[in-house]
Every structure is written in structure tokens, then in C-alpha cells.
C-alpha positions as CSV (number, residue, x, y, z in Angstrom):
1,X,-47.0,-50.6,-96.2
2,X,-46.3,-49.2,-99.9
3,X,-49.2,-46.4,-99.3
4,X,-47.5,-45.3,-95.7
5,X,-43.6,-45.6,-97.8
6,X,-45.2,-43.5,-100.5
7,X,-46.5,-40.7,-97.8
8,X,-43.3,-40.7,-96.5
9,X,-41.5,-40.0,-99.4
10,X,-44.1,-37.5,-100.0
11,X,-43.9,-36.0,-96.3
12,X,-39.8,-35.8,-97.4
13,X,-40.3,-34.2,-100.3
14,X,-42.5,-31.2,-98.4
15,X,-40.0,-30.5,-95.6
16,X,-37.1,-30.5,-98.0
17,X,-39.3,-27.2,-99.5
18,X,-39.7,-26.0,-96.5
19,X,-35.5,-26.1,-95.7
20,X,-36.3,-28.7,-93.3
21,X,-34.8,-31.9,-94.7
22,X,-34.0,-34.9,-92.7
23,X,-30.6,-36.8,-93.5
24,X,-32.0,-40.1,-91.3
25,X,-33.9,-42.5,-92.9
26,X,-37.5,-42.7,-92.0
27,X,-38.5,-46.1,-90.0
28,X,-41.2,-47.6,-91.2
29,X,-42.3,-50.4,-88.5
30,X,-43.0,-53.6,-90.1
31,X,-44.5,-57.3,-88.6
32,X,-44.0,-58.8,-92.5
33,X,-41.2,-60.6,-92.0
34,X,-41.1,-61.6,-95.3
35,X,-41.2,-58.1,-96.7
36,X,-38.4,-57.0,-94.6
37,X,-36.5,-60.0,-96.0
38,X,-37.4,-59.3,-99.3
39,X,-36.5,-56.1,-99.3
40,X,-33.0,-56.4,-97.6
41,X,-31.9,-59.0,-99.9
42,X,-31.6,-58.3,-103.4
43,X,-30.8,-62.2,-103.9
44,X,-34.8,-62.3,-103.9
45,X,-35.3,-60.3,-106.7
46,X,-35.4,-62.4,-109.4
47,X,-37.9,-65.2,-107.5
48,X,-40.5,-62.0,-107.0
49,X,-40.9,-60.8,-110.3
50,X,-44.5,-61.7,-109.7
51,X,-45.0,-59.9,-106.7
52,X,-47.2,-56.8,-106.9
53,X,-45.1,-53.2,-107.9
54,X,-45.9,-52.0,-104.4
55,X,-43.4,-53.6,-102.9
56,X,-40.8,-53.0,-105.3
57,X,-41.1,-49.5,-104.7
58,X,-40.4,-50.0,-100.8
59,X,-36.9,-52.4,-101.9
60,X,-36.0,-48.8,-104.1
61,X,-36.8,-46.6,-100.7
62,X,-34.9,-48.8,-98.7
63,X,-32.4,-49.1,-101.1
64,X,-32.3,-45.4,-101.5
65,X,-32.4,-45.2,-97.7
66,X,-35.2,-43.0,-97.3
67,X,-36.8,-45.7,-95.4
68,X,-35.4,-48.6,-92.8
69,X,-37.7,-51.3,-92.0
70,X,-37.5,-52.5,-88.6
71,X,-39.7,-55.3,-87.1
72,X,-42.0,-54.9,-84.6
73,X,-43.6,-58.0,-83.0
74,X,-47.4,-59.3,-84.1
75,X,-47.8,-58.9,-80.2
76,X,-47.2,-54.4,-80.1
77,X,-49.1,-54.4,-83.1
78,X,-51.5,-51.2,-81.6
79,X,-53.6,-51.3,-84.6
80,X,-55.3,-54.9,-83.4
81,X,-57.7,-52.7,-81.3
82,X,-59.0,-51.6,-84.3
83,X,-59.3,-55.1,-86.2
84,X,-60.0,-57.9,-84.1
85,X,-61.9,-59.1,-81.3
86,X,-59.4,-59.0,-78.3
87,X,-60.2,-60.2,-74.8
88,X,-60.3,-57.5,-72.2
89,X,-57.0,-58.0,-71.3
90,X,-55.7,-57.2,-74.3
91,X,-57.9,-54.8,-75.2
92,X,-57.0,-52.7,-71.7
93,X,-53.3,-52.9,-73.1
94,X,-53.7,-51.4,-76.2
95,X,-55.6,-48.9,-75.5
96,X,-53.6,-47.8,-73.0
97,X,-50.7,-47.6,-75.4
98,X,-53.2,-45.2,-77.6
99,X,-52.8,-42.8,-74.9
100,X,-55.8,-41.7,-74.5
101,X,-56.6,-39.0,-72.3
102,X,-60.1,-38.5,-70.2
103,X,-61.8,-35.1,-71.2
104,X,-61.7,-33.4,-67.5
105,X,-65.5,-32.8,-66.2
106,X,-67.1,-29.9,-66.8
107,X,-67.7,-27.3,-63.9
């Protein structure tokens, strides 16, 4: 999450050069509950000290709202195709959500 909240930023900074800045904040779709809680509440602050800089740089971006953080469910994660095992039925859903598109035949 801290790499895609850093490319964001990053992907900000370049449009604003090119007079094409975006007032909105970015989302960036999370299933961390945890993170998004952390990150909402500055009450949690002072129990995460330990907790890596990463993710204190995504609690400034939110805080700065550059970023929101909604939460998508375990269930639409897309990227699963990619790192598990799924059973067909699965797999067949996700892949269609990829949108992939058959290369038409060749005369």
C-alpha cells in the first residue's frame, strides 16, 4: 500500500506540471482493515510507534487528503487470480472482471 500511496503522490506531482491537477483525493482501495483504522484515527498513534514508516506516510497522505482509503472486501480482491490457487469458479470470476478481450482470428 505505501509503494502504490507513494506513486500516487508521484503521479500528482506530474500532472500538477503538466496544468492538470486534480483537487479530489485519490482512492486508494484497501482490504487492511486495520490500516484504514489506523490511519483514520489519530488516537492510534501513539500505540504504533513501532509500526514500520510506510504506513506513517499513508496516515500523512490521508491526512493531507491526497489519498482516501476505502475498503474493498477480501471477496473483489482481483489480484487473488494472481496469488492463490482458486477453484474454477472463482477463477472464471475474476478473470472475467480483468476484462480480458479474445484477439479476433486472423483471416
Amino acid at each position: 500500500m505505501s509503494l502504490a500511496c507513494f506513486k500516487i503522490i508521484w503521479l500528482q506531482g506530474l500532472l500538477a506540471e503538466l496544468d492538470f491537477s486534480e483537487t479530489d483525493p485519490t482512492p486508494l482501495h484497501a482490504d487492511n482493515t486495520s490500516v484504514i483504522q489506523i490511519t483514520a484515527n489519530p488516537v492510534y498513534h501513539e500505540c504504533t510507534k513501532h509500526i514500520e514508516v510506510d504506513y506513517h506516510s499513508i496516515r500523512e497522505a490521508f491526512e493531507a487528503r491526497v489519498i482516501t482509503l476505502p475498503h474493498i472486501s477480501t471477496n473483489l480482491q482481483i489480484v487473488d487470480i494472481f496469488t492463490k490457487a482458486l477453484p474454477r469458479h472463482r477463477h472464471c470470476l475474476l478473470s472475467s472482471k480483468l476484462m480480458f478481450v479474445d484477439q479476433p482470428a486472423s483471416i
